[in-house]
C-alpha positions in Angstrom: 0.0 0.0 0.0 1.0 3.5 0.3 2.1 6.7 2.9 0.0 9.4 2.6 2.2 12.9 1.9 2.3 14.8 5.1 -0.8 16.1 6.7 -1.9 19.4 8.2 -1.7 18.2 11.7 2.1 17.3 10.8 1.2 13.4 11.3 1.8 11.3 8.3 -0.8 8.1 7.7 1.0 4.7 6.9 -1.3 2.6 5.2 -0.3 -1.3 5.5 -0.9 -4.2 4.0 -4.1 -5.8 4.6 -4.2 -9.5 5.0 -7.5 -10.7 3.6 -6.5 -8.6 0.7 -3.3 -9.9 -0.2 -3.1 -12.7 -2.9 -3.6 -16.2 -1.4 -0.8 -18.9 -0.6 -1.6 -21.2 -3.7 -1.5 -24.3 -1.5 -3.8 -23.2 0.7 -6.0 -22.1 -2.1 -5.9 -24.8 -3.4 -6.9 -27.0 -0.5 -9.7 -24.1 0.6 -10.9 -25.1 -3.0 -11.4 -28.6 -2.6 -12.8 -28.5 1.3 -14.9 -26.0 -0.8 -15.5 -28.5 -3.5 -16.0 -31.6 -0.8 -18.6 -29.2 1.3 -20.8 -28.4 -1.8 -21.0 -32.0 -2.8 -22.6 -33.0 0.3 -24.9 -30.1 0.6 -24.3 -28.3 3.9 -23.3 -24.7 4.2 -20.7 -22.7 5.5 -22.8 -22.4 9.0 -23.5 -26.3 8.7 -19.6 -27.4 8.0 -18.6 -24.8 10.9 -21.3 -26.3 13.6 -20.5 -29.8 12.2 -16.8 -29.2 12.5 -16.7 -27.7 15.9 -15.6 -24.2 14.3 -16.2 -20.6 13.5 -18.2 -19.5 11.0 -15.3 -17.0 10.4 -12.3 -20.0 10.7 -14.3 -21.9 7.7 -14.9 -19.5 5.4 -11.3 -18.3 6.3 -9.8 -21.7 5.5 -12.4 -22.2 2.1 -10.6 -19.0 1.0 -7.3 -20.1 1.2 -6.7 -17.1 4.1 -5.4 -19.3 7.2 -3.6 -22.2 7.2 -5.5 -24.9 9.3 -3.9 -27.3 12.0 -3.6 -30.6 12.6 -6.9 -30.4 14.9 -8.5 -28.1 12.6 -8.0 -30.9 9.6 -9.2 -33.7 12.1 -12.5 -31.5 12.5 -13.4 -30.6 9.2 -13.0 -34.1 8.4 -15.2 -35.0 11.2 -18.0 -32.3 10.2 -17.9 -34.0 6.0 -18.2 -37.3 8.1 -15.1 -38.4 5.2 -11.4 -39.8 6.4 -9.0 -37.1 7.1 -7.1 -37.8 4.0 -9.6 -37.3 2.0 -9.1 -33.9 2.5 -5.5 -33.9 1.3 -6.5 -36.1 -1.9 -5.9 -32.7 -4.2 -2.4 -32.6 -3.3 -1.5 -36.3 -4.9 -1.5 -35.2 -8.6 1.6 -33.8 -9.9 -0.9 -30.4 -11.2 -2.8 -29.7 -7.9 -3.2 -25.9 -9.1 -7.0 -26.1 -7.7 -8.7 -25.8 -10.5 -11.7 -27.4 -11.2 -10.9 -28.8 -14.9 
């Protein structure tokens, strides 16, 4: 982002970076894709995953996004709230091309 020039008041403003705006780690895109992906296919929301899961609303949608980096305990959950094996949710990191797309 950018510093503002200097204001009347003598103070400059420092603008910084803002997190959820910043592009996304590609892996964890990738895997927010797929939970994404897994969540549709059963048909439960973002609120229905979350309760399912044991999580935030906020940490789901976060993770879906490819904006936090889940834990160990956070993978064991999810996996719990798509009632699938943990590893399932890892299966889009197998191929050689696991770019997250869709094709």
């Amino acid at each position: 982002m950018h510093n503002c020039s200097l204001q009347s008041n003598g103070h400059r403003c420092q603008v910084r970076s803002v997190p959820h705006l910043d592009p996304p780690d590609p892996e964890l895109h990738a895997f927010g894709m797929h939970l994404r992906r897994l969540r549709e296919a059963r048909g439960l929301t973002l609120e229905e995953l979350a309760s399912r899961s044991g999580m935030s609303f906020r940490g789901v949608v976060y993770i879906e996004h490819g904006r936090r980096n889940p834990s160990l305990t956070s993978l064991l959950n999810l996996a719990r709230g798509l009632q699938t094996e943990p590893s399932a949710l890892l299966t889009v990191f197998d191929s050689c091309d696991w770019s997250g797309d869709s094709s």
